[in-house]
C-alpha positions in Angstrom: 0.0 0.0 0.0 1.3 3.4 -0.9 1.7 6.4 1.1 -1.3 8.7 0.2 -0.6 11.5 2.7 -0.5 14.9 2.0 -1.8 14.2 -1.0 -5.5 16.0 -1.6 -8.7 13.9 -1.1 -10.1 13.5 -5.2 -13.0 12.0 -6.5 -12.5 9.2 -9.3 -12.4 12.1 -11.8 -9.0 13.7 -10.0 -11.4 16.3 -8.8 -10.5 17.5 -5.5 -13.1 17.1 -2.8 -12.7 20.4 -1.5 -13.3 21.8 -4.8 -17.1 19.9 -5.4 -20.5 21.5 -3.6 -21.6 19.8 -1.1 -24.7 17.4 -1.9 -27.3 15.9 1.1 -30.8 14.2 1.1 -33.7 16.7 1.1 -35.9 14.1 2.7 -37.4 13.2 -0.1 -34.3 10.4 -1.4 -33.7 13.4 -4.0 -30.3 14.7 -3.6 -29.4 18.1 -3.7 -26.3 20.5 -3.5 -25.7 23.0 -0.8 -27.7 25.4 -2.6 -31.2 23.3 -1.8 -31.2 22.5 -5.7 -31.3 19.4 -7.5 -27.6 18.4 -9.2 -27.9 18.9 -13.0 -27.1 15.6 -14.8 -26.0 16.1 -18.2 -24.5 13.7 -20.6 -21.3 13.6 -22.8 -22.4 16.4 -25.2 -25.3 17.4 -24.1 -25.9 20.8 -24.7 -25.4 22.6 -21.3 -26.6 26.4 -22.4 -28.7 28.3 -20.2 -32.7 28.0 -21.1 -34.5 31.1 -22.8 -35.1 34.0 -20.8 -32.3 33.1 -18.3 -30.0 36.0 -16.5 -27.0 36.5 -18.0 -24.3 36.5 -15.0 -21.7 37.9 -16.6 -18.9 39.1 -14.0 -15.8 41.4 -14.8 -14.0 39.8 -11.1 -11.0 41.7 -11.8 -8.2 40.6 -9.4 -6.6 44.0 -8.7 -6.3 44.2 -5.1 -7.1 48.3 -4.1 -5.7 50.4 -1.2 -8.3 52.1 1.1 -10.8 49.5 0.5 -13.4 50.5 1.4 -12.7 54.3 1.1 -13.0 56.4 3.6 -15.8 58.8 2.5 -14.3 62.5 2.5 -11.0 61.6 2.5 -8.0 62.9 -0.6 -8.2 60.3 -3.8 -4.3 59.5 -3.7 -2.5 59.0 -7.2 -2.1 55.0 -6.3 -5.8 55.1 -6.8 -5.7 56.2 -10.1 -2.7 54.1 -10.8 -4.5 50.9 -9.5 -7.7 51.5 -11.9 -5.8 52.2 -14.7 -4.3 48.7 -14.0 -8.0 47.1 -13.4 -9.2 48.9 -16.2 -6.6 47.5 -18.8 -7.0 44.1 -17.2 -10.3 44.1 -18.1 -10.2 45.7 -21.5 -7.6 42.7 -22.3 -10.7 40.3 -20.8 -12.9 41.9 -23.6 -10.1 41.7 -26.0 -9.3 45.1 -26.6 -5.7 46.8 -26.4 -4.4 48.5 -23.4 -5.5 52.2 -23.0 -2.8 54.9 -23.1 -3.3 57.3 -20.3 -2.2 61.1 -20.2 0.8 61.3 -17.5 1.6 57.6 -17.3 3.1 58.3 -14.1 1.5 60.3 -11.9 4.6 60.6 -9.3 4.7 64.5 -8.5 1.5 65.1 -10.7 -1.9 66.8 -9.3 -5.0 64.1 -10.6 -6.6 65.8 -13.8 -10.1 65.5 -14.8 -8.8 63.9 -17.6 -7.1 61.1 -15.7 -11.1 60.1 -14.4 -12.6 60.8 -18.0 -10.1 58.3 -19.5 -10.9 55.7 -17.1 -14.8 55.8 -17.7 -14.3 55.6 -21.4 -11.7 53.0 -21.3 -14.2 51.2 -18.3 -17.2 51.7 -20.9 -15.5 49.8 -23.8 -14.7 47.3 -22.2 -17.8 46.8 -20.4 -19.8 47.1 -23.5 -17.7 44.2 -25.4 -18.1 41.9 -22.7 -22.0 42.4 -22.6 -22.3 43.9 -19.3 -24.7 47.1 -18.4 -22.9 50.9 -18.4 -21.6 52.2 -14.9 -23.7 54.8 -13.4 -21.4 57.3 -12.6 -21.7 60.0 -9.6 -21.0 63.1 -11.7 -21.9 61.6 -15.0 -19.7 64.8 -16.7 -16.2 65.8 -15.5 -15.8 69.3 -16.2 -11.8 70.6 -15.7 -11.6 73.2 -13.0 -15.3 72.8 -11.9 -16.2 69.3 -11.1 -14.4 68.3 -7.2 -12.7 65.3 -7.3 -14.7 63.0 -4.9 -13.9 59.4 -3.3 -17.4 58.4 -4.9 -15.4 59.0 -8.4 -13.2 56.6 -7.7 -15.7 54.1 -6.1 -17.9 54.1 -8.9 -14.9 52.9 -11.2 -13.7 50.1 -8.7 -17.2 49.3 -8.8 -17.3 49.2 -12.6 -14.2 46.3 -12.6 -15.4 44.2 -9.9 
């Protein structure tokens, strides 16, 4: 007999246990998964699409981690901010295969945040949110207007928002 430890428990498929839902007796002798739904049983080729008039749950799940998150409400938007969406923001663009965006002032080390720098986000956000299929951000401030429009926290939010 061979030693099996460390070694992760797996199903006959190789999948790991850890790694299927959970499935228990409703009472009934009908099982069901975690969720309190019957498995779905599908065979090879069997045309798994979702039925007519399903919800699309399309997710953009970026994996950029953010500093300050959650922002503190009233609080300075910091250039690592910007720097950090512009990194979420291209991640996701290559998702929806489109090219990286070009930003104005690729480094924002000793550079006060423009308007510009939030009105390239949104439209770099939009594209890419339109390709994959998902809805437009509702954005605080829907115009940025240069020397009239504050610079808010909720800006900022709204585009972390937009790649999550």
């Amino acid at each position: 007999m061979s030693d099996t430890s460390g070694l992760p428990n797996a199903n006959a498929d190789g999948v790991p246990v850890e790694d299927q839902p959970e499935r228990f007796e409703n009472g009934d002798g009908q099982e069901q998964n975690a969720q309190g739904t019957e498995p779905a049983e599908t065979e090879p080729g069997q045309d798994r699409t979702a039925p007519e008039g399903a919800e699309d749950v399309t997710d953009a799940a970026t994996t950029t981690i953010f500093t300050d998150a959650p922002l503190p409400g009233g609080s300075l938007v910091k250039a690592v901010y910007i720097t950090q969406l512009r990194t979420a923001v291209n991640a996701m663009r290559a998702a929806a295969g489109l090219g990286a965006q070009s930003f104005t002032d690729p480094s924002l080390s000793a550079v006060k945040i423009k308007a510009t720098h939030l009105t390239q986000l949104r439209t770099a956000l939009d594209a890419a949110r339109t390709a994959i299929g998902l809805p437009a951000v509702s954005y605080t401030d829907p115009t940025i207007t240069a020397g009239s429009t504050v610079l808010k926290t909720v800006h900022i939010a709204d585009l972390r928002n937009g790649v999550k």
